[in-house]
N, C-alpha and C positions, 0 to 999 in steps of 0.2 A: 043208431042215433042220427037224428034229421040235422042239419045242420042249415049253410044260406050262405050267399052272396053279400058282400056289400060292394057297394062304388065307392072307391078313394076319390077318385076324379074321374068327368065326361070326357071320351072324344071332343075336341073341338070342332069337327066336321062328324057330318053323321048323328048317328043315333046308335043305342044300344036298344033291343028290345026285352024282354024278361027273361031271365035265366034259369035254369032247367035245375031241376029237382038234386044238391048234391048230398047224398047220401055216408060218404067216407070209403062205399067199396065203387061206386056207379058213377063215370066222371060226368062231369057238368055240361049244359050243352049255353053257350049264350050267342044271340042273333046280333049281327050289325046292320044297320043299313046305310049305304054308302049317301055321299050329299049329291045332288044336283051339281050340272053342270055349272048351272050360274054360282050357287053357291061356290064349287069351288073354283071358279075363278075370281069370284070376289074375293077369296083367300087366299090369292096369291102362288094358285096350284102347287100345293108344295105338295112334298114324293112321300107324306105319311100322317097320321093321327094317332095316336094312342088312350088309353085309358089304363087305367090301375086299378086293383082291385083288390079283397082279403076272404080265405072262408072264413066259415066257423063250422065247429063241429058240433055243434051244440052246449062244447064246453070253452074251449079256446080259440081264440083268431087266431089265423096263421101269417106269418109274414104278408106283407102286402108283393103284389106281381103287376109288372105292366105287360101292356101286349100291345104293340107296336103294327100297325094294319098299312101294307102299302096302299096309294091313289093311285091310278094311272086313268085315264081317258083318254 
């Protein structure tokens, strides 16, 4: 059974790109792409960003997860 991603909430730096096919046996694959320099210095270069997320299996959501991405430059 097919199941999917959803976004709780965005990085506030950066971007997420599409996330990869989760099937329940075959783990997910999903892209970040990091900000710009200027960007994050406009943000006050902080040491991370995160985003949250939940599957589905096609029948049930699963708790939601964050995942916590270091910055460094």
């Amino acid at each position: 059974m097919t199941g999917g991603w959803t976004t709780i909430s965005s990085p506030s730096l950066g971007t997420l790109g599409s996330y990869g096919a989760y099937d329940g046996a075959t783990p997910g694959v999903v892209t970040y792409t990091g900000p710009n320099e200027t960007d994050y210095e406009a943000a006050g270069s902080p040491e991370s960003t995160s985003f949250t997320y939940r599957l589905n299996d096609g029948t049930t959501f699963s708790a939601t997860k964050t995942v916590t991405i270091q910055l460094n430059f």
